[in-house]
N, C-alpha and C positions, 0 to 999 in steps of 0.2 A: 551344236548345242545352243538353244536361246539364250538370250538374256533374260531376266527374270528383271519387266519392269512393271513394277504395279504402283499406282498412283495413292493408293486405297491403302498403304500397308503401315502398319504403326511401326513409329519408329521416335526415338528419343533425340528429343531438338537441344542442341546446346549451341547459344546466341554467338560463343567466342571459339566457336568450330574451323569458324573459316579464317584466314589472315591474308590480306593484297598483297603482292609480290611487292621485292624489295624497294624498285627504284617504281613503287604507286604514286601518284599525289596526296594520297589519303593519307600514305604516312608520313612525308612532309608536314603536312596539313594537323596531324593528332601530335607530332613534337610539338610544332611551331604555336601549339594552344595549348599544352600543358606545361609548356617552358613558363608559362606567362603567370601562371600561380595567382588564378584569380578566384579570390576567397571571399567572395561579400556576403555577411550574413543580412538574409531580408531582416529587417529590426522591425520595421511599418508595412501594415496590409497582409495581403492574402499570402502565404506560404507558396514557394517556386512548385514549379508541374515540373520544370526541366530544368538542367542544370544549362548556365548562360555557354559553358566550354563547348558542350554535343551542340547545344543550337548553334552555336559558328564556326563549327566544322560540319556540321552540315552543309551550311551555308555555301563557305569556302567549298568546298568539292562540289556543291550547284554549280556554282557560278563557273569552276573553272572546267564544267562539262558544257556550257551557254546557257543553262538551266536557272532566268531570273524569275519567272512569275511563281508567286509564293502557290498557287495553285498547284504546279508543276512539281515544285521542291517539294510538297506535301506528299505527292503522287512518286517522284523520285527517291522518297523516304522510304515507299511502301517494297516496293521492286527492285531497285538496284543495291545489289547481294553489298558493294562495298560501302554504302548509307548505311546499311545496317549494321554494320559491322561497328562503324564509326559511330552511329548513337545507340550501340546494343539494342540492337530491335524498338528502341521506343518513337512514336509515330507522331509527330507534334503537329497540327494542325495549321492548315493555312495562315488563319488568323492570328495564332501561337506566332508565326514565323514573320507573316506582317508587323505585327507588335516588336516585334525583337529587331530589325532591319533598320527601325529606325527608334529605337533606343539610345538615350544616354549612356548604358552602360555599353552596347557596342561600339560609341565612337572610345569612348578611353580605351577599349579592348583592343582598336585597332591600332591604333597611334603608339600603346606599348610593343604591340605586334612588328610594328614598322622599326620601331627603336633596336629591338631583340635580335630582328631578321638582320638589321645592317650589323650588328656588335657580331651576329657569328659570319658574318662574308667577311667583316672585317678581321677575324679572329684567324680564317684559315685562309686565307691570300686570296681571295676571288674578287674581289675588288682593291681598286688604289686609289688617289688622292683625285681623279678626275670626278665633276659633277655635270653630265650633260643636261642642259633646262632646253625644254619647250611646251610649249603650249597644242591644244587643238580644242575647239569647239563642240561640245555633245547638248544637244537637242534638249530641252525639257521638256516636264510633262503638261503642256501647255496649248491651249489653240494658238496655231499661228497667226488667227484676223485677228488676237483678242488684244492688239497695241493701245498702250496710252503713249501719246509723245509730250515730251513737257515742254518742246516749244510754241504745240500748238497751246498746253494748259495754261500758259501764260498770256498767250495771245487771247483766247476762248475770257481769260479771267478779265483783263485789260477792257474788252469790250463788255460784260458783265457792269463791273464797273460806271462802264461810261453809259450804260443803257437804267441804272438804278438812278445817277446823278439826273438825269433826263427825265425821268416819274417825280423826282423831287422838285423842278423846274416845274413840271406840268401842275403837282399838288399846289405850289403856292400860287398858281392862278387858274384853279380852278376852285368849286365853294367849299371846298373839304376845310375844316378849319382845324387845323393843328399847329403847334407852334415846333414846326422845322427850320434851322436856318442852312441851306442849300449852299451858300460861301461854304462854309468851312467843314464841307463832308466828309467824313470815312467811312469805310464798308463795314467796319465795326460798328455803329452808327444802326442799323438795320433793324437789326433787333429791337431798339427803341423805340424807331417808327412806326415799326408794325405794333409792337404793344400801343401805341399812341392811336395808330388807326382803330386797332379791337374795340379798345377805350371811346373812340368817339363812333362807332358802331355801335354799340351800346347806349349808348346814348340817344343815340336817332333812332332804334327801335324802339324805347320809350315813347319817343314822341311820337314816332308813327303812333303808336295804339292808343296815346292822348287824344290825337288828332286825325283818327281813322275815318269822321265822315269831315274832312275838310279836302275835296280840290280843286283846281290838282295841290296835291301837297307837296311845297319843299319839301320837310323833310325825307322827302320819299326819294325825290331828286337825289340830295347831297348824300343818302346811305349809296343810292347807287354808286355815284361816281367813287367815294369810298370802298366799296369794295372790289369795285373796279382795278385800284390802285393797291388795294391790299393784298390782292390775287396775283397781283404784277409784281411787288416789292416782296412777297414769299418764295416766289420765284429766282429771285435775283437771290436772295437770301439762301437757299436752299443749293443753287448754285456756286455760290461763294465756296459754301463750305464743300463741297464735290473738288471743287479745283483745289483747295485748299490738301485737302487728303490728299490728291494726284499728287500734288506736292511734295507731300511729304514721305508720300511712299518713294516715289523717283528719286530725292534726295539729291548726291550728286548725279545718277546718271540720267543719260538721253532716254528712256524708255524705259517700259516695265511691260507685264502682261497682266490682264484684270483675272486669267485662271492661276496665275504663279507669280505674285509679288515680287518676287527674289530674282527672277529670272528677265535678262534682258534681250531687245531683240539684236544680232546678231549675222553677220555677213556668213554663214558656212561652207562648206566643202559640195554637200550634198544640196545640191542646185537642179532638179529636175529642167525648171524651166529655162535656165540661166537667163535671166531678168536680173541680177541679184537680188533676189529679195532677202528681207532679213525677217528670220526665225527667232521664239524664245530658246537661247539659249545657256551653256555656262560658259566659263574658259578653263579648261582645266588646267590644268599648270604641274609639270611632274620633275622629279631629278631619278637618272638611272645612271648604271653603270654598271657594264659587263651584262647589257637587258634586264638590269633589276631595278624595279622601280623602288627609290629607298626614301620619297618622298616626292608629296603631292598637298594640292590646294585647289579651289574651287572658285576662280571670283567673277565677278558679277561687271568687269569692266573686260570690253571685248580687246580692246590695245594692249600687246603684249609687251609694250615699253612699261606701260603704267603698273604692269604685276610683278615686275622684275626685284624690285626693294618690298615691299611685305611676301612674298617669298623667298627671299632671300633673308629675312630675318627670323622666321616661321623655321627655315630647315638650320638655321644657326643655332635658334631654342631647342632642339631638338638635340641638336647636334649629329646632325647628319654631312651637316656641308661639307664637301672635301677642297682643301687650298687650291684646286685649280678648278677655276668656273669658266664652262662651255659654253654658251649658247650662238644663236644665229643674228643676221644684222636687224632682227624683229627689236632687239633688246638693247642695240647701239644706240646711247645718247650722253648728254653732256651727266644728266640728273643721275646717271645709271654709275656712272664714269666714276663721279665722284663721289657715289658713297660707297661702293666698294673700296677707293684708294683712304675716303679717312675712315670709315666704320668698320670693314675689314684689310686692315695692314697686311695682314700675312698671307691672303689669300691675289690669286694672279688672276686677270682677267682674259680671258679668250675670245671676245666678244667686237666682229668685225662691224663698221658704221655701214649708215647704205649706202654711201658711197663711194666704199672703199674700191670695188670693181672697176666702176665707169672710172676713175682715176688714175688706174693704171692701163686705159683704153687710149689709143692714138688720136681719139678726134677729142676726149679730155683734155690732153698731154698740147693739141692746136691750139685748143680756144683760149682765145685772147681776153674773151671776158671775167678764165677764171683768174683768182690774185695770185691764186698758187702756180701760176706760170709767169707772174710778173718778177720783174730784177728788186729784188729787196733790202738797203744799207742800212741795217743795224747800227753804227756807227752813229748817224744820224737820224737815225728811225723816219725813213721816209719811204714810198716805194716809187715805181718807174714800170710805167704801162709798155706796152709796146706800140704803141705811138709816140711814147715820148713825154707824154704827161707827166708830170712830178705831184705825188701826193703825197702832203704833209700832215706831220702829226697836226690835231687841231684840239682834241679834247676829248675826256673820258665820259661814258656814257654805260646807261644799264637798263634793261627790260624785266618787267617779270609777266610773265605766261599766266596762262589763268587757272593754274596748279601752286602758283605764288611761291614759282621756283627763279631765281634772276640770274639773270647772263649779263656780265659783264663785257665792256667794249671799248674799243681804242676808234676811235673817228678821225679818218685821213680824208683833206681836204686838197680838192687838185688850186694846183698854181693856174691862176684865172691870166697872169700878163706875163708876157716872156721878159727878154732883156730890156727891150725897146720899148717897154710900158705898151706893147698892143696885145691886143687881146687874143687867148691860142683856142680855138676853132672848137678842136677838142676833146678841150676842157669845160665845155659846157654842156647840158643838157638840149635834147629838143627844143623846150619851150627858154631857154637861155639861161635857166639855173646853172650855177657850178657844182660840176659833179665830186660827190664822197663815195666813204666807202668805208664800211663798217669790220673791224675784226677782232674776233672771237680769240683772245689768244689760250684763255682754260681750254676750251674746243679743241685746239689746233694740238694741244700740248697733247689731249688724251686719243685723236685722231694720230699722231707721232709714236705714239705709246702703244695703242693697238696693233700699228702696221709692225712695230719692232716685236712686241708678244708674239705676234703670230705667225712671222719667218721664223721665230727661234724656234717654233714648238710645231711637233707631229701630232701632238692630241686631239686637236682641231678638225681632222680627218677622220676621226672615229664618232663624229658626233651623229652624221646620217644614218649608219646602220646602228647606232646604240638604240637612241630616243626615238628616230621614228619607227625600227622595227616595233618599236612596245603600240606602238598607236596603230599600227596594223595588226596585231595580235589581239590589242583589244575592240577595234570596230569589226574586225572580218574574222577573227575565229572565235572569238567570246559572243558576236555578232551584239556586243553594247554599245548602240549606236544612238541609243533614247533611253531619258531615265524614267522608270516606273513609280518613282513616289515625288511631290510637289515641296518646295522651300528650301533652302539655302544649307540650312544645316540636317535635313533629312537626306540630301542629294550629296551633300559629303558623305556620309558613311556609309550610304551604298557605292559612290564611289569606290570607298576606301574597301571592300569587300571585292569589287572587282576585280582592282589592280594586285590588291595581296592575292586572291584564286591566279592570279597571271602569274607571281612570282612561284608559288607553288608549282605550277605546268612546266615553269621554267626549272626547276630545280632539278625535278623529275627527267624534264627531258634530256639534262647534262648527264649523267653517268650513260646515258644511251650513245648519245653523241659521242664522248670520248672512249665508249667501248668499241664503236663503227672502226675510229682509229686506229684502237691495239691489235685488231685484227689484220688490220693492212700493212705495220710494222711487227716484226719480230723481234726485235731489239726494244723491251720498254726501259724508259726511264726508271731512275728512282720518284723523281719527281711527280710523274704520273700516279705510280701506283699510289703512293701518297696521297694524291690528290683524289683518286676514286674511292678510297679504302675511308676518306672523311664525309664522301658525300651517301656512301651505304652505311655507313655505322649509323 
């Protein structure tokens, strides 16, 4: 007997016919946005097309099918049965979807999202007190020639500078007659000049047409050389203020890009050429645990020592941080050290320096030039090289870095004459200086402190397959590896859109995972069932 299929046959549509299997990401995806009880009534402007919840469950199941360009998701709305499902047949357009992506109301949407997601892992035991931090670099949407660098802006302005102070030298002897005094210049200054030049342009065009059959005519001369100078000094002016902006865009960093302000350029991963060139990019910055990403940040400084403390306060406001903090030797420093031990007491640091490794290496352990193999008496605070040298306390000393962070230091000074009042070989330098030596004792205390955290503790070892499985799941199967929208705070929230579609896959894919198991055991836990019976309800 056939089947009877006819394409052509009326039949009655209802939108909430179909439903995704239990363990979907969609239904992850429609808890984790109705938990969120987001009620805003528009008060100003045009009345909503869609409601803000369906547009970011749409979204979230784009993404976490690799589906970013809003063209796609529009197209993805139309076709796939479980889109529809999720915004009840309604088809919201490209542009509908562009507009929303980078919305104000979806970053607070997302950041409550991130809050809700951690309070129920936390809730039903799937996470504990560890927080793995790292970092990796994503591309912006930026030309990679399109660099400002701002050592050259300062270099570029300096000669600026020097090249306007030089037209004012030439002006005063040449017949142009304005009253500039060229001593006591500034580039603020400029502006006057050139009003002063227009002014006495004006001036000589009167007279020219006074004196129109007179020549050869001065005045015809001295308009020249005038605007000569006033073409030159607009110049300089026009320039000022160019550098001026680079400026201030750059701010604190080394670089910027002239298609995306926000973004800087960047040493990456993704190196075609391996030249290193640097790319516009960002730094991302995430905390996971148990593969879930339960906080992230976006910044614009490529060194992941310098991100460590406003991330670190970012997931404290949040309150996401857990008392035991992960990260790699990227994050090892003195600045790191010690604001976790006085701004968070309660929390432990797991965070090895760089170098901790070479230290416990055998030609470390030989060399004679480190102090930390020299003979050291506390008693007398002095140290004893292995030649034999004696270096004495001599006096306290301090640096500050040009983050206007200070190090503190104790200065040992070798004993320049032995017994005999002659002079020990040495104990001098090359050129015949007597040799010091500089030590760090905050440093030493929290390099001591590190090495003992992280014999005591196992957690340390779960840090590679936590954080960076999430960073291979987000560049190679989400395949976001370049952001499609421009600035700083439009590039977070589709971040943030990202990574929540990753926790979703993730959620999804545990009850598969520990069904694989029950299969292979006969004997289940109570604990298990527990544990699956929370992640299906």
């Amino acid at each position: 007997m056939d089947l009877n299929y006819n394409i052509n046959q009326l039949s009655l549509n209802i939108s909430t016919a179909y439903e995704p299997e239990l363990n979907h990401p969609a239904r992850y995806i429609n808890r984790l946005v109705e938990g969120l009880a987001i009620q805003k009534p528009n008060i100003m402007g045009r009345p909503r097309e869609y409601d803000p919840r369906m547009l970011l469950k749409l979204v979230l199941l784009a993404y976490s099918y690799g589906v970013i360009s809003c063209r796609k998701i529009e197209r993805f709305a139309r076709e796939n049965l479980v889109a529809r499902w999720l915004t009840q047949e309604q088809q919201p357009t490209y542009r509908t979807i562009a507009r929303f992506v980078v919305s104000p109301d979806l970053e607070e949407m997302i950041q409550n999202g991130f809050k809700d997601f951690h309070d129920y892992l936390k809730a039903h035991g799937m996470i504990d007190e560890a927080s793995f931090i790292d970092g990796t670099k994503i591309l912006a949407n930026a030309n990679k020639y399109s660099f400002v660098w701002k050592k050259r802006t300062i270099k570029y302005s300096e000669l600026n500078i020097e090249k306007a102070r030089k037209l004012l030298q030439e002006i005063k002897q040449a017949e142009v007659k304005i009253n500039v005094n060229g001593d006591s210049f500034n580039i603020d200054q400029l502006d006057t000049i050139v009003a002063l030049l227009e002014q006495r342009i004006e001036e000589l065009n009167q007279r020219v047409s006074e004196t129109a059959k007179v020549s050869p005519n001065p005045a015809k001369q001295e308009r020249r050389h005038a605007k000569k100078y006033l073409h030159a000094l607009d110049h300089c002016r026009q320039k000022n203020l160019e550098y001026r902006t680079q400026a201030q865009i750059a701010g604190p960093r080394n670089s910027y890009s002239k298609t995306d302000h926000d973004a800087t350029f960047m040493r990456v991963k993704e190196d075609p050429m391996r030249n290193g060139q640097t790319k516009p990019a960002y730094n991302l910055q995430i905390m996971t645990n148990s593969q879930f990403v339960l906080g992230y940040d976006l910044m614009q400084n490529p060194t992941d020592t310098r991100t460590l403390i406003p991330f670190l306060k970012l997931l404290a406001q949040n309150g996401v941080l857990g008392r035991v903090i992960v990260a790699d030797a990227g994050y090892g420093s003195e600045r790191n050290y010690k604001y976790i031990e006085d701004e968070l007491p309660g929390h432990t640091a797991l965070i090895p320096y760089s170098t901790m490794i070479k230290e416990n290496s055998r030609k470390w352990r030989s060399d004679d030039r480190k102090v930390m193999n020299w003979e050291y008496h506390e008693d007398d605070d002095y140290y004893v090289n292995p030649n034999g040298v004696r270096f004495n306390f001599k006096r306290y000393a301090y640096r500050n870095d040009k983050y206007k962070f200070r190090r503190d230091f104790k200065v040992y000074q070798a004993e320049k004459y032995n017994e005999n009042h002659q002079v020990i070989p040495q104990a001098l330098t090359p050129r015949g200086n007597t040799k010091y030596i500089m030590i760090n004792q905050q440093w030493e205390y929290f390099k001591a402190k590190a090495r003992e955290s992280l014999s005591n503790s196992n957690t340390y070892s779960r840090r590679k397959y936590d954080v960076e499985t999430v960073f291979g799941n987000l560049k190679a199967y989400l395949g976001f590896n370049r952001f499609t929208v421009r600035g700083l705070k439009k590039a977070k929230r589709q971040m943030g859109i990202a990574l929540m579609a990753l926790n979703m896959k993730k959620m999804a894919g545990r009850p598969t995972i520990f069904g694989n198991s029950f299969r292979k055991r006969k004997n289940r836990s109570e604990f298990q069932m527990k544990f699956r019976t929370v992640l299906l309800v």
